[in-house]
MIDOSE-1310 file (N, C-alpha, C; in nm, 2 decimals, decimal comma, always signed):
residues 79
xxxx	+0,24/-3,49/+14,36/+0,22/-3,63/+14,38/+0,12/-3,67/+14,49; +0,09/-3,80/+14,44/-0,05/-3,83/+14,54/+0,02/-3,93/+14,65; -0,04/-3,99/+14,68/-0,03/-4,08/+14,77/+0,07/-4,20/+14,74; -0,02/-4,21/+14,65/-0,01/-4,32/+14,55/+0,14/-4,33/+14,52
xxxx	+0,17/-4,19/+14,50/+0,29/-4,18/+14,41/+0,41/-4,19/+14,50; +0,37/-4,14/+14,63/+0,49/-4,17/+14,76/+0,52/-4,27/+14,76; +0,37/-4,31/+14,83/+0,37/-4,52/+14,81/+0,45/-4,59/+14,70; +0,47/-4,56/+14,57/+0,58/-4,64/+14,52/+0,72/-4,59/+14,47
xxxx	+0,75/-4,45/+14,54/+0,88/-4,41/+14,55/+0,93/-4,49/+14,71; +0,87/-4,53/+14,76/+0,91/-4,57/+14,94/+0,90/-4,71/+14,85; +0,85/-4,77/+14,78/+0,86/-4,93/+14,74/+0,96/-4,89/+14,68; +1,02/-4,82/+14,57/+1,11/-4,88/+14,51/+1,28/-4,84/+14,58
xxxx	+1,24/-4,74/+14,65/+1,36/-4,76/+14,79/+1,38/-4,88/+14,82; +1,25/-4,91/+14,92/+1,27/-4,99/+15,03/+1,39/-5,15/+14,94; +1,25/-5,20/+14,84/+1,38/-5,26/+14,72/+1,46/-5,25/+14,68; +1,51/-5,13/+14,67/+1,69/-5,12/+14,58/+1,73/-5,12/+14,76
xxxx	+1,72/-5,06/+14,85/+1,80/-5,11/+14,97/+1,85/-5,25/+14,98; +1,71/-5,34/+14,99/+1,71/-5,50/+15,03/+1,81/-5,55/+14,90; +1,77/-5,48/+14,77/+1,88/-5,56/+14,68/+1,98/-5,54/+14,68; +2,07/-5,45/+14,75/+2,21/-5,37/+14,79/+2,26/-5,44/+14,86
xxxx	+2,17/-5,44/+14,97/+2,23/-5,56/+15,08/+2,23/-5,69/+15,06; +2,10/-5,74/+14,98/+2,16/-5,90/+14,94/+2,27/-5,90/+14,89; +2,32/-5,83/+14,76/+2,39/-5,80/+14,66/+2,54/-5,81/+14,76; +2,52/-5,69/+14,90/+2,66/-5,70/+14,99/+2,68/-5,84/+15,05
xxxx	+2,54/-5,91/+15,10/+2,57/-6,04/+15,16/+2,64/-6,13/+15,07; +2,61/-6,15/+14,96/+2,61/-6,22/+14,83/+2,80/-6,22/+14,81; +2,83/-6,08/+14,82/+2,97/-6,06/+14,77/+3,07/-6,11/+14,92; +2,98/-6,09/+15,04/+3,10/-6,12/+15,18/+3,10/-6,27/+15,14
xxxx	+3,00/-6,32/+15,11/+3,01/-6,48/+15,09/+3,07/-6,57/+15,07; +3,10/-6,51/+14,89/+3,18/-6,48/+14,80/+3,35/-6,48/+14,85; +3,36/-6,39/+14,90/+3,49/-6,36/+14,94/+3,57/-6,41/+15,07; +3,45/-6,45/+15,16/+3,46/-6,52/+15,28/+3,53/-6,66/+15,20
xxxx	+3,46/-6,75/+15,11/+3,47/-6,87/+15,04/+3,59/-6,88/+15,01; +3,63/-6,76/+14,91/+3,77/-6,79/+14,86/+3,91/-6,78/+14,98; +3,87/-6,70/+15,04/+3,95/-6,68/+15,21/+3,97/-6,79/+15,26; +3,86/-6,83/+15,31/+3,85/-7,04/+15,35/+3,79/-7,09/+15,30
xxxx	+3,84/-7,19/+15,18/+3,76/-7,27/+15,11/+3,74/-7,39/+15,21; +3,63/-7,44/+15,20/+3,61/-7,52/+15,24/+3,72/-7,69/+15,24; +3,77/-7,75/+15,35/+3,82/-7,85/+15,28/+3,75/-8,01/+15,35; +3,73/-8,09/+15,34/+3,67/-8,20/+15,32/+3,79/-8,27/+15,44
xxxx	+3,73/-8,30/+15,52/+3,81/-8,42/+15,61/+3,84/-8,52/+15,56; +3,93/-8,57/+15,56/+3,97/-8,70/+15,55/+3,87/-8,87/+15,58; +3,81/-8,92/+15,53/+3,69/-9,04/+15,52/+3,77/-9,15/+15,56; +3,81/-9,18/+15,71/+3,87/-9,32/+15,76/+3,72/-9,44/+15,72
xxxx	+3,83/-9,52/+15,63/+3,72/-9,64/+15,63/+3,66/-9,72/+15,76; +3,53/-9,75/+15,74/+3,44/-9,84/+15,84/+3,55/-9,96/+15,89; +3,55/-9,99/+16,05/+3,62/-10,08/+16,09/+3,51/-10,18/+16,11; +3,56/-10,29/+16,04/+3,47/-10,41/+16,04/+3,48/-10,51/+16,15
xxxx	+3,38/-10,47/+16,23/+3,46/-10,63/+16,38/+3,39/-10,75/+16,36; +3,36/-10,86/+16,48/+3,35/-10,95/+16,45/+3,15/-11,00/+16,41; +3,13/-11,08/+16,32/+2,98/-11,07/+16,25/+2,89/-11,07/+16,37; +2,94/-11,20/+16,45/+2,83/-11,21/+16,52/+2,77/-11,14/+16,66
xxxx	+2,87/-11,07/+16,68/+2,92/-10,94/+16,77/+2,79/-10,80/+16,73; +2,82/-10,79/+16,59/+2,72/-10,67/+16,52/+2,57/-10,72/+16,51; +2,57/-10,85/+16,47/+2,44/-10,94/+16,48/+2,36/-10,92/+16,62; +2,42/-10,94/+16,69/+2,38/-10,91/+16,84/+2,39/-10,80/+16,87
xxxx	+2,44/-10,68/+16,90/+2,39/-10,52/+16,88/+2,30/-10,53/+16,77; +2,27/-10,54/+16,68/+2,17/-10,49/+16,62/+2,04/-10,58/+16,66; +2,07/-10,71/+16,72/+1,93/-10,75/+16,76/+1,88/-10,72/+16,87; +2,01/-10,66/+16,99/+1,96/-10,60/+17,08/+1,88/-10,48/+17,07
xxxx	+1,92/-10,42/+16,96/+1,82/-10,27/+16,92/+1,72/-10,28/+16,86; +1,69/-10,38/+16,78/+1,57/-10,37/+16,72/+1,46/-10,45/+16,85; +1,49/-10,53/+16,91/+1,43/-10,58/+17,05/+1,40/-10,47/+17,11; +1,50/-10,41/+17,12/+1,42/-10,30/+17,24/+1,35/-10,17/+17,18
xxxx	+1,36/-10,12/+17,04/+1,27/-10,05/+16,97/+1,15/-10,14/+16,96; +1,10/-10,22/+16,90/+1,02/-10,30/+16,89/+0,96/-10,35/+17,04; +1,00/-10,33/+17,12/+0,97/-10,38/+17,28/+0,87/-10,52/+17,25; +0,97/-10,58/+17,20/+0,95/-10,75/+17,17/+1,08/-10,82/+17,27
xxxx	+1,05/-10,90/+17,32/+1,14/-11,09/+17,34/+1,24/-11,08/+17,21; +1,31/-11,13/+17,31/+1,46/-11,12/+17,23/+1,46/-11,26/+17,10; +1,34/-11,39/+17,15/+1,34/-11,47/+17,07/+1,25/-11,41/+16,97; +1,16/-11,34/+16,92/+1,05/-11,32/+16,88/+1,14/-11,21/+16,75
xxxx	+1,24/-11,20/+16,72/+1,35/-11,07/+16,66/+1,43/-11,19/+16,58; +1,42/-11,18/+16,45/+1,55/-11,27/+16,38/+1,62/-11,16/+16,27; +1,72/-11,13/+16,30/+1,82/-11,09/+16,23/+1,88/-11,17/+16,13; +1,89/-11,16/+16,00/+1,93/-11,19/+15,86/+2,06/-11,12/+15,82
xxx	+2,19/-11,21/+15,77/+2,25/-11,12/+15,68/+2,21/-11,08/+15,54; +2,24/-10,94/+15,48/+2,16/-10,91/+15,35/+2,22/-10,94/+15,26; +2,40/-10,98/+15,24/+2,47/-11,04/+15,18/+2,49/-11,16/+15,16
């Protein structure tokens, strides 16, 4: 064998190695998952305070993003 022929006996190693080990990462994954499935926290609903309270935080933020005058900012409800 030539060169040539090394060169893709060392390629198709080097490949069935990396596919072995994907193939091992693939299965710890796998089995890690079933071990601890994942479980989803609990979703506490949004506490709604008072309108004009949120109206004013959010005009204070967009004022100071915007680095405009606090009169020059009008906040809309979208409902």
């Amino acid at each position: 064998m030539g060169n040539v022929g090394i060169a893709l006996i060392i390629t198709v190693i080097g490949m069935g190695v990396i596919f072995v080990v994907l193939a091992i990462l693939l299965g710890t994954i796998v089995l890690l998952n079933r071990m601890f499935p994942y479980i989803q926290a609990p979703v506490e609903p949004a506490v709604t305070g008072n309108d004009s309270e949120t109206v004013a935080v959010v005009t204070a933020a967009v004022t100071a993003f915007l680095k405009r005058k606090p009169g020059k900012v009008t906040i809309k409800r979208s409902q």
